[in-house]
C-alpha positions in Angstrom: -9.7 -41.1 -5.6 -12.6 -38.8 -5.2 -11.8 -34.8 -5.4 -12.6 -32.3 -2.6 -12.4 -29.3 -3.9 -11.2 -26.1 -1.9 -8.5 -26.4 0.9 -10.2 -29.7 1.8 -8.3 -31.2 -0.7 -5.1 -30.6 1.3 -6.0 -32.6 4.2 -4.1 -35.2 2.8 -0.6 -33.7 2.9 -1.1 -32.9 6.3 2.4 -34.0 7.9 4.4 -33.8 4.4 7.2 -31.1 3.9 6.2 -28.3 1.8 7.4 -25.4 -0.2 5.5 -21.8 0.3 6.0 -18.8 -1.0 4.7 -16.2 -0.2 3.4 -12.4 -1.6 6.3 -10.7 0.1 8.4 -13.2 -1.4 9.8 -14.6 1.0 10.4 -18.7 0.8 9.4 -21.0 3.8 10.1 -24.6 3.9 8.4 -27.1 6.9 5.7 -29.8 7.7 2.4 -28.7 7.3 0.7 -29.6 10.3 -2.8 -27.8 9.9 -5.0 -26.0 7.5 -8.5 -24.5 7.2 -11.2 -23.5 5.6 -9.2 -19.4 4.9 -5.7 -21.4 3.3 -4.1 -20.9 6.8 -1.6 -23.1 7.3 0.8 -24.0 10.0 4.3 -25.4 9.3 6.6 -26.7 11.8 10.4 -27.4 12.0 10.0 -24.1 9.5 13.1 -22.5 7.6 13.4 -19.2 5.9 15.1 -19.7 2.6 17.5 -17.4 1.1 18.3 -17.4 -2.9 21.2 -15.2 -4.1 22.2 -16.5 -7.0 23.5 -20.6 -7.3 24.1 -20.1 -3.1 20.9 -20.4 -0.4 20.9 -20.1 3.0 18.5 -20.9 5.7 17.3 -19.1 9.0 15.0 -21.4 11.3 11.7 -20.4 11.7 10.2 -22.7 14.0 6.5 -22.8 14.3 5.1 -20.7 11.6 1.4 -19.3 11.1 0.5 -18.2 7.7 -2.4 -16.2 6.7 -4.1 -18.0 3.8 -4.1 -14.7 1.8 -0.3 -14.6 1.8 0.2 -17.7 0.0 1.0 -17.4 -3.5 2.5 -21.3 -4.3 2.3 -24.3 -2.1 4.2 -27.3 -2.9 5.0 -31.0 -1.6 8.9 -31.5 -1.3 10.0 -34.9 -2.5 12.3 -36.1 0.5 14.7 -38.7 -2.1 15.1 -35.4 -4.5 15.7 -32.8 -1.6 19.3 -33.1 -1.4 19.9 -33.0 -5.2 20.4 -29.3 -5.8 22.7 -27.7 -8.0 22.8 -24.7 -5.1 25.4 -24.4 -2.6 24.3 -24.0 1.0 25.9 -21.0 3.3 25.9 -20.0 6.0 22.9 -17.1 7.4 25.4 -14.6 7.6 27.4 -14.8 4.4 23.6 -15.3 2.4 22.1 -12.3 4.4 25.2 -10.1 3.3 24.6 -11.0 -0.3 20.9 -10.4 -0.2 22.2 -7.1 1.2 24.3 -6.3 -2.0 21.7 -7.6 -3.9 19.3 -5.5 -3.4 22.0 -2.1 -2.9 22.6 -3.0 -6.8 19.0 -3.1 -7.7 18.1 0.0 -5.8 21.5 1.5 -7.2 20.4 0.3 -10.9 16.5 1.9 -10.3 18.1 4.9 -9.5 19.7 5.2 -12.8 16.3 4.2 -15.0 14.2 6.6 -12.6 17.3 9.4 -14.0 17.1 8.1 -17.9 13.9 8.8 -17.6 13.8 12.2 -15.9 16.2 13.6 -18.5 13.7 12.5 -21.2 11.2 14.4 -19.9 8.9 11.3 -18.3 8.2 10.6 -15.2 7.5 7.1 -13.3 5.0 7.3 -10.1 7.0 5.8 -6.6 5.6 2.8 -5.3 4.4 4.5 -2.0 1.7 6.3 -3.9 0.7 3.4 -6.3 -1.4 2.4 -3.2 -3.7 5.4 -2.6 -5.6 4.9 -5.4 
């Protein structure tokens, strides 16, 4: 098999389920149906996946654009393996609630270092103003 090197070697999993995650990570699972020259892909019969812990949940999607940019990880899913997973499936409701209290405990548990930290004397620089720079 000769390589193509770039994006052109995708060409051949045109049609083939795939993983992508991207920089925001977020997790999108669907047939790659086009790509180009920039990484952008299009995925069909796309699902949002949800992780919180051993339990996943998935939003449809539907047809789904990505910039090339965004893509951090692109992967083939093997169809016979798919269903194998130690993770429990929920439904979108119970996983987004999670994801909820997820992320109040991390927020809850950054307020507390960012505290530590003041009453030792340091200081840590919010995100917001980590971009002006």
């Amino acid at each position: 098999m000769n390589y193509m090197p770039g994006t052109a070697s995708l060409i051949q999993d045109i049609d083939k389920k795939h993983l992508v995650l991207l920089r925001d990570g977020r997790t999108l699972i669907g047939f790659l149906r086009s790509i180009d020259q920039f990484a952008n892909l299009v995925l069909h019969q796309t699902v949002e996946r949800i992780h919180v812990g051993k339990k996943y949940g998935d939003i449809p999607r539907g047809i789904f654009v990505v910039r090339g940019e965004n893509v951090v990880l692109l992967g083939e899913i093997d169809l016979e393996k798919e269903s194998d997973t130690p993770l429990q499936q929920v439904s979108i409701e119970e996983i987004l609630e999670e994801q909820r209290v997820e992320q109040q405990a991390k927020q809850e548990s950054e307020k507390l270092k960012v505290q530590a930290l003041k009453e030792r004397g340091l200081s840590v620089p919010r995100a917001d103003t980590l971009d002006e720079y």
